[in-house]
TORTORTI-213344 format. One record per residue (C-alpha): x, y, z. Coordinates in pm, 1 decimal. Layout:
residues N
+----------+----------+----------+
:        x :        y :        z :
+----------+----------+----------+
:        X :        Y :        Z :
...
+----------+----------+----------+
***
This chain:
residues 59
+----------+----------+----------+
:        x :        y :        z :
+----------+----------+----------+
:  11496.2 :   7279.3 :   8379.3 :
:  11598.4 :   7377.6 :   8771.3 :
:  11511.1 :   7732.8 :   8862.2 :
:  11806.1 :   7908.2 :   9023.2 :
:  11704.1 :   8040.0 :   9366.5 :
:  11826.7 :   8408.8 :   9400.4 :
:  12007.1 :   8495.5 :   9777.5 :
:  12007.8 :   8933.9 :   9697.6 :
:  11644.1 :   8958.2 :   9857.3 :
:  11706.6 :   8795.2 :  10122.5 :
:  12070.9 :   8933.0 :  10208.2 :
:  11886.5 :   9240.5 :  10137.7 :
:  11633.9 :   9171.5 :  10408.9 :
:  11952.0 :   9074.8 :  10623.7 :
:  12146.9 :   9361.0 :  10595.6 :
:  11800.6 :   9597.0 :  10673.3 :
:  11723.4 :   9414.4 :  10992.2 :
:  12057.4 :   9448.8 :  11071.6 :
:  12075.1 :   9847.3 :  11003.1 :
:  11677.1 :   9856.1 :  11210.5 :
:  11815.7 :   9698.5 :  11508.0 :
:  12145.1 :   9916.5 :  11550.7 :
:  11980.9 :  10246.3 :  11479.2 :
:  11631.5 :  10169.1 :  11600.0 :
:  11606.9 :  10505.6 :  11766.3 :
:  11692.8 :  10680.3 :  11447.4 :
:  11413.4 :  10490.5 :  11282.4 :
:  11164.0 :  10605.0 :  11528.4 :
:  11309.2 :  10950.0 :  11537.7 :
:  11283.7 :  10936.5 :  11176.0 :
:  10918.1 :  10836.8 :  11142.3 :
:  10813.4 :  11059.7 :  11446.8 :
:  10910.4 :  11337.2 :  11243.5 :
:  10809.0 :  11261.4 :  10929.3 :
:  10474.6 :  11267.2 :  11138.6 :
:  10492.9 :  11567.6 :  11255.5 :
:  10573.4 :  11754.7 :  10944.3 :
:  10285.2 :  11576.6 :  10756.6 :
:  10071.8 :  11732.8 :  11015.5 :
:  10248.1 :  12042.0 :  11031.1 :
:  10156.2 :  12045.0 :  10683.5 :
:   9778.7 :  11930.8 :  10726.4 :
:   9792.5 :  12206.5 :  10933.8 :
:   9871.7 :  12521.1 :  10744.6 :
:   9671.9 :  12426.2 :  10477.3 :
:   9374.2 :  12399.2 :  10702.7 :
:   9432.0 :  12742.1 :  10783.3 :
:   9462.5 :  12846.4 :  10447.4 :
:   9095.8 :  12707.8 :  10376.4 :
:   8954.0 :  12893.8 :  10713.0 :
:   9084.3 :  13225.1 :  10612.7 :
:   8965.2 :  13188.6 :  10237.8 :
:   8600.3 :  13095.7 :  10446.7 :
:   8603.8 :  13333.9 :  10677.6 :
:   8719.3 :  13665.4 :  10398.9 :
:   8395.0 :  13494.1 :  10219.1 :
:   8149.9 :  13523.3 :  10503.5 :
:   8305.1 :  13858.9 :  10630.4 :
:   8381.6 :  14056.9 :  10358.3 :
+----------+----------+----------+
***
């Protein structure tokens, strides 16, 4: 018995590249920004944890 070969993946992989190279700078924008929010993120909840600290030294 022949295995049928399935074409979706790699059309699938076609029709990404082909989306990544005519919006390449929306890709970057996109992943520069999801970035930035995961640090903005990082952020504010590192300053949640310093004030909890600090009321708990300084009362």
């Amino acid at each position: 018995m022949q295995r049928k070969h399935c074409f979706i993946p790699i059309i699938l992989d076609l029709i990404m590249m082909t989306f990544f190279e005519q919006n390449a700078l929306y890709v970057v924008l996109l992943i520069t920004l999801t970035v930035w929010v995961g640090i903005a993120f990082y952020l504010q909840a590192l300053d949640k944890k310093v004030s909890a600290l600090e009321k708990k030294i300084n009362p």
